[in-house]
Backbone as numpy.savetxt, mean C-alpha at the origin, in Angstrom:
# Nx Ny Nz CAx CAy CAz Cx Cy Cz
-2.77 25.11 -35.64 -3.62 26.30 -35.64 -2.73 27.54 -35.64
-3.44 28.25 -36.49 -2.35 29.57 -36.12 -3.16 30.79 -36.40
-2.71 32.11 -36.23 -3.31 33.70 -35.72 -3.72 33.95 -37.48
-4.33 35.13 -37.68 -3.77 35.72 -38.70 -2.50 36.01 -38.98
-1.75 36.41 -38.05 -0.31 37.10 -38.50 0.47 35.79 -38.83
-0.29 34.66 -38.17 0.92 33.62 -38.37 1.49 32.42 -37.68
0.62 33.09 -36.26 1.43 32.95 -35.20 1.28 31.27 -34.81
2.22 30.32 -33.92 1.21 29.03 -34.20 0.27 29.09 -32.82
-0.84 29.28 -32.24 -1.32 29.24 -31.75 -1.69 27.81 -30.40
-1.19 27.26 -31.08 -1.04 25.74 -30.48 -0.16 26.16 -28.92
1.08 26.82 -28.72 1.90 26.95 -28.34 1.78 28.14 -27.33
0.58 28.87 -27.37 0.29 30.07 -26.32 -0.95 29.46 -25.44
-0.68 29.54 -24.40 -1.09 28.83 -23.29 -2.16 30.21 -22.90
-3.45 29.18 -22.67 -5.06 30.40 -23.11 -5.69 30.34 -21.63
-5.80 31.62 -20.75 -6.38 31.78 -19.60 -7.14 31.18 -19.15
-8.29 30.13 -20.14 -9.48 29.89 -19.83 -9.31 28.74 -21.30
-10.32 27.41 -20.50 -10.45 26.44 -21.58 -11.73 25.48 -21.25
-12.14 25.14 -22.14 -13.23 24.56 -22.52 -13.62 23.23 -21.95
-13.78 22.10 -20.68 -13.23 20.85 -20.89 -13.84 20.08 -21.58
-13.38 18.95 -22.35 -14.00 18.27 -23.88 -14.71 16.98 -23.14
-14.79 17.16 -21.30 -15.72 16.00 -20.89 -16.82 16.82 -20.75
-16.68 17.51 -19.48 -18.03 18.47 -18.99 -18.09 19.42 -19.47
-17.42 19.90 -20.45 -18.30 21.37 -21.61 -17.87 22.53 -20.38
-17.01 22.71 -19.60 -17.32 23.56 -18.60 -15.99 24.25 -18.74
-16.37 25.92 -18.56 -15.45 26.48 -19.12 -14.57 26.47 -17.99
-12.88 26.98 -18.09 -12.33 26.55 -16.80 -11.43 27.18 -16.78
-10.58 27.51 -15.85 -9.17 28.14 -15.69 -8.32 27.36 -16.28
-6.53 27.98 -16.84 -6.09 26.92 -17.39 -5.42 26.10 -16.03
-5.10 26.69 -15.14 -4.64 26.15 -13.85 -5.20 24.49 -13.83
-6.65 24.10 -13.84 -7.51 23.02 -13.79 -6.88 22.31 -14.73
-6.08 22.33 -16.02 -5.92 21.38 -16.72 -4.12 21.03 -16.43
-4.50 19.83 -16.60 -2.49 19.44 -17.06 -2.25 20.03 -18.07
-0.77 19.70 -17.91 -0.02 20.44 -19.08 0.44 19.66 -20.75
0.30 19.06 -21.50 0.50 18.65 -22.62 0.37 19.33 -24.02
2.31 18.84 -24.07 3.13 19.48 -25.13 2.52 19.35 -26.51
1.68 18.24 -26.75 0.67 18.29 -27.80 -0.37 18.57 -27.98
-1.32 19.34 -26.42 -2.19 19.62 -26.40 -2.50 21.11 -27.23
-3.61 21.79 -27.55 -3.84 22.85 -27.60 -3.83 24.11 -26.45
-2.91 24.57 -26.72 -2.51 25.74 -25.76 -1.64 25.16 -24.70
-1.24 23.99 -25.43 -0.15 23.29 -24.09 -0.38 22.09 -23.30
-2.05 22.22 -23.29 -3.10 21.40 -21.80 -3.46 20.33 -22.67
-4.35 19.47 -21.63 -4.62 18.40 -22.07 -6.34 18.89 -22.14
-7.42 18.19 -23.07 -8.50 18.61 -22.93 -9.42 18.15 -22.02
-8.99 17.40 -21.19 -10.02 17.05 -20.05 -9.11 17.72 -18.84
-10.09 18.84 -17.78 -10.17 18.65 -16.92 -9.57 18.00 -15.83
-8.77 18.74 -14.14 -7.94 17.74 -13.65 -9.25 16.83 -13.25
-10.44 17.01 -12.74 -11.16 16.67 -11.96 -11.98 15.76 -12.68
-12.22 15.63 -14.21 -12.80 14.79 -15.27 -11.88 13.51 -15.44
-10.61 13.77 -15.44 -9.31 13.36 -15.37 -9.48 12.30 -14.23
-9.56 12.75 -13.33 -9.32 12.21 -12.01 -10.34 11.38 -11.77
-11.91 11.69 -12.11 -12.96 10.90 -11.92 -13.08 9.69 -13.18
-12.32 9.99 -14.09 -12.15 8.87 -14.80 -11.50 7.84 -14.38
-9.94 7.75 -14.04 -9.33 7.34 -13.49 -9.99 6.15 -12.31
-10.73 6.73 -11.74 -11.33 6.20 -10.55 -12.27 5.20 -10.82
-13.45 5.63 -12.17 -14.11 4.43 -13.17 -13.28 3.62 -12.92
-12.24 3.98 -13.92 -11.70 3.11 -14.98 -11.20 2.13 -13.35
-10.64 2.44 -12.79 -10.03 1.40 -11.70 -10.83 0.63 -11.11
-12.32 0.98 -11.10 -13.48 0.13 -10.41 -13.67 -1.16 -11.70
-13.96 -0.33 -12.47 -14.27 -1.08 -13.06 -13.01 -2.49 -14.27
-11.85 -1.92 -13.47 -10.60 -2.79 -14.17 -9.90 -3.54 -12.73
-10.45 -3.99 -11.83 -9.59 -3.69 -10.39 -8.71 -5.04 -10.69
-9.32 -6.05 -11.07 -8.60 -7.38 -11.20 -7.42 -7.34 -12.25
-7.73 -6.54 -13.60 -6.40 -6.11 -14.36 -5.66 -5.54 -14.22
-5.66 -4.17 -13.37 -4.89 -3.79 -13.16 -4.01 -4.16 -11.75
-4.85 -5.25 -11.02 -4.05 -6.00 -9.88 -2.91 -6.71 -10.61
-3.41 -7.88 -11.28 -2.82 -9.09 -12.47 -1.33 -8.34 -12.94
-1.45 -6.47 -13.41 -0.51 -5.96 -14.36 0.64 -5.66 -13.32
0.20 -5.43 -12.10 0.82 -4.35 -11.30 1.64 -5.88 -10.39
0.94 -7.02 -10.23 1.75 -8.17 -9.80 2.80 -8.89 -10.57
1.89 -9.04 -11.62 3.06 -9.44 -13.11 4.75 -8.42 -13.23
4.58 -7.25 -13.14 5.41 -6.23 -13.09 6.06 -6.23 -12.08
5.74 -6.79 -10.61 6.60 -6.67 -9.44 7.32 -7.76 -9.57
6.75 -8.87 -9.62 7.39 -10.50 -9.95 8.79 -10.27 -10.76
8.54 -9.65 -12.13 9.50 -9.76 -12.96 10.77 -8.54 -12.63
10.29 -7.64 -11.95 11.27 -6.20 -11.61 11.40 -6.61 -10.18
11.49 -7.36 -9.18 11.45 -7.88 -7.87 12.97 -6.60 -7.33
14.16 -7.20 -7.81 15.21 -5.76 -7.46 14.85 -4.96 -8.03
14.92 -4.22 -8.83 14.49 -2.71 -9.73 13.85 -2.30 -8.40
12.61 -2.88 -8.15 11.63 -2.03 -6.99 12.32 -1.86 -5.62
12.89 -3.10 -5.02 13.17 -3.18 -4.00 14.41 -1.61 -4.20
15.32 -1.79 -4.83 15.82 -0.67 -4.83 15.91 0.31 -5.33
14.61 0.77 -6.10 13.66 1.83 -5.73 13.10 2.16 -4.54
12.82 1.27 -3.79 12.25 1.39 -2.50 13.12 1.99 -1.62
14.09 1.34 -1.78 15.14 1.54 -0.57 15.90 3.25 -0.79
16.13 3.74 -2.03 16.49 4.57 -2.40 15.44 5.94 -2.17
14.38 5.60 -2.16 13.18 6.72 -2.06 13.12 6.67 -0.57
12.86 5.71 0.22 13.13 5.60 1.64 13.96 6.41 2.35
15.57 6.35 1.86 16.78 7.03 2.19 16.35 8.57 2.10
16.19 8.99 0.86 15.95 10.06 0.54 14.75 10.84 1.26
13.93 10.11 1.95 12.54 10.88 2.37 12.31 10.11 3.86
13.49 9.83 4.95 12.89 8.84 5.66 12.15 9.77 7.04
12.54 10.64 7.23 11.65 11.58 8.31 10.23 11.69 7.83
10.18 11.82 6.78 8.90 12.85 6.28 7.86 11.08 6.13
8.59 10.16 5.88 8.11 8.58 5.46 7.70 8.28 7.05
8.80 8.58 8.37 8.09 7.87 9.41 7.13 9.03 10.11
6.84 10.17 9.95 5.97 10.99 9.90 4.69 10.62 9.74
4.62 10.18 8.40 3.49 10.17 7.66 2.65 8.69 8.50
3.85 7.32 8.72 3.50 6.78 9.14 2.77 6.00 10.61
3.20 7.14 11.56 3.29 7.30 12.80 1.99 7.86 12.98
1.14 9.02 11.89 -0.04 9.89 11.60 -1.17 8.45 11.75
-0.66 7.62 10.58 -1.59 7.23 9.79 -1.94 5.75 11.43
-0.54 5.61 11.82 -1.17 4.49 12.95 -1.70 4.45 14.12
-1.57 6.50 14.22 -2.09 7.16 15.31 -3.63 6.99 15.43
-3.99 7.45 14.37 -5.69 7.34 13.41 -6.06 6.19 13.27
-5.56 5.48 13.41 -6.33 3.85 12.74 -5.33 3.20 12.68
-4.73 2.16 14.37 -3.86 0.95 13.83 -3.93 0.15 13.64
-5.47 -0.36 13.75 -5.99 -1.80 12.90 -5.50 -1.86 11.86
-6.06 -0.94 11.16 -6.15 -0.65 9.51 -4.17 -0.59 9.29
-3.90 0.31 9.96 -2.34 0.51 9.45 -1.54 -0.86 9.58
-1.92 -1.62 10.52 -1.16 -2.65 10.89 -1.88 -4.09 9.95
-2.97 -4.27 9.45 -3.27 -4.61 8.02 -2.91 -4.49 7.24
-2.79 -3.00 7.08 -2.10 -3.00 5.30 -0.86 -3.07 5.15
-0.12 -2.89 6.53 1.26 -3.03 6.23 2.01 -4.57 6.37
0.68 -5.44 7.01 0.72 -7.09 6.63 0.76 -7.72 4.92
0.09 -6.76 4.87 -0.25 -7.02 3.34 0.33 -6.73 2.47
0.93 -5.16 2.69 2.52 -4.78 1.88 3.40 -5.47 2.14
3.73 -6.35 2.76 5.08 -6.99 3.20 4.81 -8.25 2.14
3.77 -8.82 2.07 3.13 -10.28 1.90 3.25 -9.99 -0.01
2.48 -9.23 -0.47 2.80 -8.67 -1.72 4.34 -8.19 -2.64
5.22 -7.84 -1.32 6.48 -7.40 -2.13 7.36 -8.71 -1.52
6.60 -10.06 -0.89 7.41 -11.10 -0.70 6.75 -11.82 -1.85
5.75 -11.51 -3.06 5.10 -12.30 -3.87 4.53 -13.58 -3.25
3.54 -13.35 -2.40 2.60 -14.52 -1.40 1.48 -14.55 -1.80
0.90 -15.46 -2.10 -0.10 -15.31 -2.34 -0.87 -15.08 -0.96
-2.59 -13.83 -1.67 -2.76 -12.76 -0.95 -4.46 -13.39 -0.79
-5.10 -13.81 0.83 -6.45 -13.80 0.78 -6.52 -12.79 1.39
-8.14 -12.56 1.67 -8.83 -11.14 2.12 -9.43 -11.60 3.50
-9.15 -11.15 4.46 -9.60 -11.79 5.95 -9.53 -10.23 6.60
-10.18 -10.26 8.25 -9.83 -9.36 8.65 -9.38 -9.46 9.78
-8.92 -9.07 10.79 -8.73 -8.96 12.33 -9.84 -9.86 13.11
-11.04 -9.65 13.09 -12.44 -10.36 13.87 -11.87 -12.19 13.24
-11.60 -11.99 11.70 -11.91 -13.13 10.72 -10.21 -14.26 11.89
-9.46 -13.79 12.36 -8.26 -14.41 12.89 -8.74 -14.78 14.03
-9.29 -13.56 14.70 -9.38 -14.37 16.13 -10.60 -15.33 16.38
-11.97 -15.06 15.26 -13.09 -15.85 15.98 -12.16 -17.76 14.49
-11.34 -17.56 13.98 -10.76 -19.12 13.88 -10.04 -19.23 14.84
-9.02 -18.46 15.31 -7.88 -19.04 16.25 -8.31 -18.66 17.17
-8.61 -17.91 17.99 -8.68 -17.77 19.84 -8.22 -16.28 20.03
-8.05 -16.29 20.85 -7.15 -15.19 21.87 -5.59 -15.37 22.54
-5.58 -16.73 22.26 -4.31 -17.43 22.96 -3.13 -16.84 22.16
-1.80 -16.99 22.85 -0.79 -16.88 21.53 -0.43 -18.36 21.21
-0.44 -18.72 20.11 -0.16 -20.27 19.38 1.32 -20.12 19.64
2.08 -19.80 20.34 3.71 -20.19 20.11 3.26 -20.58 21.63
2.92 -19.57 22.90 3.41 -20.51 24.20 2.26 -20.79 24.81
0.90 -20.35 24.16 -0.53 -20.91 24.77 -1.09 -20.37 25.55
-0.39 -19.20 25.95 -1.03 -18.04 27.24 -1.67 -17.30 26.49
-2.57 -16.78 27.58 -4.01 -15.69 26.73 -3.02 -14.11 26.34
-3.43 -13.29 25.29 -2.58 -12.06 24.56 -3.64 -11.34 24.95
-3.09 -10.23 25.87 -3.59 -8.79 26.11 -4.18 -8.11 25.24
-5.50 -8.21 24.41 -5.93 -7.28 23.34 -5.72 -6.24 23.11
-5.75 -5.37 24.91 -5.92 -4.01 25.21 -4.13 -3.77 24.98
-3.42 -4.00 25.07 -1.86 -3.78 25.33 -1.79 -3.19 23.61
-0.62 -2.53 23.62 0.10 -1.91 22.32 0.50 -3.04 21.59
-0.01 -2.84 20.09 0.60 -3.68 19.39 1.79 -3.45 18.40
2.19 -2.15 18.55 3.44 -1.68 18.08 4.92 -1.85 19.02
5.61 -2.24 18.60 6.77 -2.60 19.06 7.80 -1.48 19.69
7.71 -1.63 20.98 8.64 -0.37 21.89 7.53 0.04 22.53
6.39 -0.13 22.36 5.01 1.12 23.24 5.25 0.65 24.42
4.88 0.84 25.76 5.01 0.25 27.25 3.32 -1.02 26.87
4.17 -2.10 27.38 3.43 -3.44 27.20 3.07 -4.12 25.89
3.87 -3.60 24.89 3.99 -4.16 23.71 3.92 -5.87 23.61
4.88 -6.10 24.51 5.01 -7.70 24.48 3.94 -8.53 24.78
3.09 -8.62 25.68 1.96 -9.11 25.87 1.03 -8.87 24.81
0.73 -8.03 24.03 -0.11 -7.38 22.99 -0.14 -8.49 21.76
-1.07 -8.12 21.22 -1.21 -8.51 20.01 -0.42 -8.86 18.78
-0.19 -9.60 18.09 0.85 -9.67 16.83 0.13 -11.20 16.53
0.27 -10.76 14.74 -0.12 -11.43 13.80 0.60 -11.99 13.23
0.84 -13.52 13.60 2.40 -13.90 12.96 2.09 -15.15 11.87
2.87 -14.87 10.46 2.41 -15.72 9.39 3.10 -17.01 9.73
2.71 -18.50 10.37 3.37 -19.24 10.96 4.25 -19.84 10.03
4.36 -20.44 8.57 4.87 -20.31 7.59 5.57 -18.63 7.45
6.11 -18.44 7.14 7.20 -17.39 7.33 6.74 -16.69 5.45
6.36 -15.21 5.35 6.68 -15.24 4.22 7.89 -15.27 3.18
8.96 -15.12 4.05 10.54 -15.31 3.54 10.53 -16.41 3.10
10.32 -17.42 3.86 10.29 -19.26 2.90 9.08 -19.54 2.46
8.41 -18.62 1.87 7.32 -19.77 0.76 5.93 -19.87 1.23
5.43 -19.13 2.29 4.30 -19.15 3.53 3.32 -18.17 2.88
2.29 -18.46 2.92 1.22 -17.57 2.51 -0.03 -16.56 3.44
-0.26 -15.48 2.66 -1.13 -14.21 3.59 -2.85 -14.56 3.41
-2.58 -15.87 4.42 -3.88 -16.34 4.68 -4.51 -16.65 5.86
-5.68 -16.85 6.14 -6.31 -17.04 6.95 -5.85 -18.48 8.09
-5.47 -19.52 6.86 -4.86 -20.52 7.68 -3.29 -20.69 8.08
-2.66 -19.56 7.23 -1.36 -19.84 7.86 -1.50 -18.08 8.96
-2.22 -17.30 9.07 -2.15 -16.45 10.07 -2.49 -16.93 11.47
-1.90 -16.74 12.55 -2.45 -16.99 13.84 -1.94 -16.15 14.90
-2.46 -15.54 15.64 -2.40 -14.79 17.00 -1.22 -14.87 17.80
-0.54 -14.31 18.37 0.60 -14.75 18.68 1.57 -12.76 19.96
2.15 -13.27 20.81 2.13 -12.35 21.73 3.37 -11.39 21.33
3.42 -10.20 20.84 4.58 -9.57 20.23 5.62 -9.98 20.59
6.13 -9.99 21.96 7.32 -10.95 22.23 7.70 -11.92 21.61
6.51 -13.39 22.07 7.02 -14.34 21.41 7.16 -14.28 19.71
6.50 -13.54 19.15 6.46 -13.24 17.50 7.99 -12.84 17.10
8.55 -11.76 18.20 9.43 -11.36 17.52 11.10 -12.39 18.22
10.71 -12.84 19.10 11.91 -13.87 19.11 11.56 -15.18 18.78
10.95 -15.75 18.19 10.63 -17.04 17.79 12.18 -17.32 16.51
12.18 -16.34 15.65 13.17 -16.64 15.01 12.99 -17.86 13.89
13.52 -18.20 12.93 13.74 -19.07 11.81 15.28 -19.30 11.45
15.56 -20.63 11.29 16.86 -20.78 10.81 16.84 -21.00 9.34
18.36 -20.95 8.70 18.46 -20.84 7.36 17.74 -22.05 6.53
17.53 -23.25 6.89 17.13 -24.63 6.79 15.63 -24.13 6.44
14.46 -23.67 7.00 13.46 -23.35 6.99 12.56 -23.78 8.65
13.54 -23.91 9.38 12.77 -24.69 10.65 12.65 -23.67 11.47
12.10 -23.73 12.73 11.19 -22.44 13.36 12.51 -22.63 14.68
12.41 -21.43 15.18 13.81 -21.99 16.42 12.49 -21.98 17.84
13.01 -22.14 19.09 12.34 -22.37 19.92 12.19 -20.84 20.77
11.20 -20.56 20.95 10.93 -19.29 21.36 11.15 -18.86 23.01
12.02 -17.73 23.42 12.46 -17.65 24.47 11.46 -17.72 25.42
């Protein structure tokens, strides 16, 4: 496209734009920026943009699970040290964020971060919840058989951590153990975290 005089028009970035989902006229601020777009932008809208996105993921959730597992499997280092490198680089602002999020909700935080671990060990992944562990297994801890303090901290270092709660994959996901319902069982942060595994795959005896 270009002016009368000449000019290419494509390339002057226009106060106000049209979006080509909702017809709604808009600041150019609202749109991304694309080098092939007209006037620079892209023609949808961040917010048309964004609510698409969100379709499209409802309605693709299993493909784009399948793409995003397929891709970790085969890049397994690439990510890991990506991970580790973005970590380094951002680790205040990373245990910040995370300290927020388990302040607010450590069911939930201490779930999903079962589940991130279980996923970047490539385990296969069922859907259970907290209620779904204890009304199969008990209240007991399965390593020494004494009843686990519900009420106690289940984060590691809090005052009474050890008695507390912990979710330990009895199959190990390091050797081959899966993020399921039957290999999860209840277990007392202490004993969880000294139970230990030797290189062989055998469980050591818990202090």
């Amino acid at each position: 496209m270009t002016s009368p005089e000449g000019a290419d028009m494509t390339s002057v970035t226009p106060k106000t734009k049209v979006c080509g989902t909702c017809g709604v006229e808009k600041s150019a601020t609202e749109y991304h920026k694309n080098k092939d777009g007209i006037g620079g932008l892209r023609s949808q809208c961040k917010v048309c943009k964004r609510l698409y996105h969100v379709e499209y993921g409802k309605v693709n959730k299993e493909k784009i699970s399948k793409k995003s597992k397929d891709w970790r499997t085969n890049n397994l280092e690439r990510e890991r040290t990506q991970s580790a490198l973005y970590y380094e680089a951002n680790r205040a602002a990373i245990r910040a964020k995370h300290k927020k999020h388990y302040e607010g909700s450590p069911e939930q935080y201490l779930a999903r971060s079962a589940k991130r671990r279980a996923i970047k060990a490539g385990a296969t992944i069922e859907e259970f919840t907290l209620s779904d562990v204890l009304e199969r297994w008990g209240t007991n801890c399965h390593i020494c058989g004494e009843a686990v303090d519900l009420t106690a901290p289940r984060r590691v270092g809090l005052p009474g951590w050890g008695r507390g709660l912990h979710l330990e994959h009895v199959v190990p996901l390091a050797v081959g153990g899966n993020h399921s319902l039957e290999n999860v069982k209840p277990a007392h942060g202490i004993c969880n975290v000294q139970k230990g595994w030797r290189a062989d795959g055998t469980k050591k005896t818990p202090c």
